[in-house]
N, C-alpha and C positions, 0 to 999 in steps of 0.2 A: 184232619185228626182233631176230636175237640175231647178236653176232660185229659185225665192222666194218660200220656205216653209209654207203654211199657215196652223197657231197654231189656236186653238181653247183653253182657258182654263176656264173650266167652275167652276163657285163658286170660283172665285179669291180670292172675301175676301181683309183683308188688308194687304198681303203679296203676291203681283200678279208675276207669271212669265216672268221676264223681257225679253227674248228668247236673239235671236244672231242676229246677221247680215243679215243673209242668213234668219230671218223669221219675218214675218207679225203674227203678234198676236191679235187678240181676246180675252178679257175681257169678260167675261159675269160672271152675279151675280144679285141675288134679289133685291139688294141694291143697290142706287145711292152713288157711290163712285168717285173722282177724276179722276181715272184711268182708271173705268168700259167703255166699249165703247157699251157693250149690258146690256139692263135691259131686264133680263126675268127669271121667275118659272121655273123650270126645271119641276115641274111636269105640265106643259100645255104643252102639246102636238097637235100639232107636231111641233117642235123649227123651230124657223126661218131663215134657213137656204136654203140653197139647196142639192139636192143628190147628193154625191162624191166629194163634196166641201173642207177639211181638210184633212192636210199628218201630221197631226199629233192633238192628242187629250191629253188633261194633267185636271186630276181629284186628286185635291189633299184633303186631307181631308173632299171629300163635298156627297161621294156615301152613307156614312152611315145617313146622315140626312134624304134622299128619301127614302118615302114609299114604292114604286114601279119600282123597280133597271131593274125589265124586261125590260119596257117600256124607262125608258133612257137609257141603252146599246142600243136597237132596234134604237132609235131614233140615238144617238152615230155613230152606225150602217150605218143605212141611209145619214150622211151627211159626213160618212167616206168616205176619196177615198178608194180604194181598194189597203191593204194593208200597208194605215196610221198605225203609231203604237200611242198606246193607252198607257199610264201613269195612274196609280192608284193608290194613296198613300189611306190607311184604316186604324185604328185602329185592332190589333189583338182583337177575341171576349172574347180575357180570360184576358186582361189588364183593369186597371183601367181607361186607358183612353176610353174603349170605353164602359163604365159604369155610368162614374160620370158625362157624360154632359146629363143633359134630353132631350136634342132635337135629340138624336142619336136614327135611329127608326130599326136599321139592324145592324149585328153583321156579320164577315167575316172573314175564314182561308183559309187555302191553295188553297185550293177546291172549293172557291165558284165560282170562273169562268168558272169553268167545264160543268157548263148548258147553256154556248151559244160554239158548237163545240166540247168539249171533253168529252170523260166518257159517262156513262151509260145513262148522262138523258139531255142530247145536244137536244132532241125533243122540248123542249119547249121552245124554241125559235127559229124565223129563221135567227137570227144578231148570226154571228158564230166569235167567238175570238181564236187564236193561244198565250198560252201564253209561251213568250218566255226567262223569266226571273221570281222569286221573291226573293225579297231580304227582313229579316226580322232586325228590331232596334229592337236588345237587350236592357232591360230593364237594366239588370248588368254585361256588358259586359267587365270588369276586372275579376270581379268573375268568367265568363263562360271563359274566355282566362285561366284561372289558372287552373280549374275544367277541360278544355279539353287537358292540357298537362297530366292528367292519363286513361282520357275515356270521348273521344270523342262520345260516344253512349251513355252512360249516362248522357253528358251533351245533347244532343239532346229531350232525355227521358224528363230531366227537365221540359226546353224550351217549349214542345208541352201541359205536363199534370199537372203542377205547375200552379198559377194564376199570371199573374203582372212578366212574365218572359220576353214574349215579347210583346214590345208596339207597334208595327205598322210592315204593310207589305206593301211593294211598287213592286208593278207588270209591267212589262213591256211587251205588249201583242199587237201585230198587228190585225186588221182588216181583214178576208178574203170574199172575196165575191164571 
C-alpha cells in the first residue's frame, strides 16, 4: 500500500481510532457524536460505501452487539480492497465482560472466524477472511506469569475452560478475494 491508507472504523463510539499520518479515517457509528463523520446501523444493509474502497477495517468492541455478524463481515467484505486487514477486538464468550452488558447479542472464541475461509464450514459465506493473528487480554495476567513459570499447559488449560480468565480477543485478519 503506497499514498493515503483508507481506515474504516466502524462503531467508534467515544474512544475513536485516531490513525497515523499515512491514513484517512472514517468514523462511522449509530450515534451522532463529535467525531463521527458516518451515521449509519450497521445492520442496514448494504452500507454505504463502495466495492474495494478500504485497506484497512478496525471493529473494536462493536461485533458482539450485531445480530447478524454473517451479513456485516460480507458487507466488510464487499467494501474491502482485497487484502485490507481487518482488526477485531470481542469480548472472550466465557468472561464477564461479555455477559453483563445486555445489549451483547453474540459470544466469540478462537474459532468463530473460521466460517468465512477456514475450517470445516467456510461454505456459508462467500466474504473469505485469513486470520493472521489473535492475541488474547488476560483477565489475571500476574497470576498466569507466575502459574506459567511451572506449566505453561496447564496454565493454557485454565485460560480456555475456567470463567472470567480471559477477557477479550483481538484478531488480526486480512480480507482475501
Amino acid at each position: 500500500m503506497s499514498g493515503i491508507i483508507k481506515v474504516l472504523e466502524i462503531g467508534s463510539g467515544l474512544n475513536p481510532y485516531q490513525g497515523r499520518e499515512d491514513e484517512e479515517v472514517i468514523h462511522l457509528d449509530c450515534r451522532h457524536l463529535p467525531h463521527i463523520e458516518q451515521i449509519w446501523n450497521l445492520e442496514n444493509f448494504p452500507y454505504p460505501f463502495p466495492e474495494n474502497y478500504f485497506d484497512k477495517i478496525i471493529a473494536l468492541d462493536v461485533l458482539e452487539h450485531l445480530s447478524n455478524n454473517m451479513k456485516v463481515v460480507e458487507q466488510l467484505w464487499r467494501i474491502a480492497k482485497p487484502g485490507a486487514l481487518f482488526i477485531v477486538r470481542v469480548p472472550y464468550w466465557s468472561s464477564c465482560l461479555a455477559h453483563r452488558d445486555p445489549t451483547h447479542q453474540l459470544f466469540f472464541d478462537e474459532h468463530s472466524f473460521d466460517y468465512f475461509g477456514a475450517g470445516n464450514y467456510s461454505f456459508y459465506s462467500h466474504a473469505k477472511l485469513k486470520v493472521l493473528n489473535i492475541n488474547e487480554e488476560e483477565a489475571y495476567p500476574r497470576l498466569f506469569r507466575f502459574l506459567n513459570l511451572f506449566s505453561p499447559r496447564l496454565v493454557r488449560g485454565i485460560k480456555k475452560h475456567f470463567l472470567n480468565m480471559i477477557k477479550s480477543l483481538t484478531f488480526e485478519m486480512k480480507f482475501e478475494k
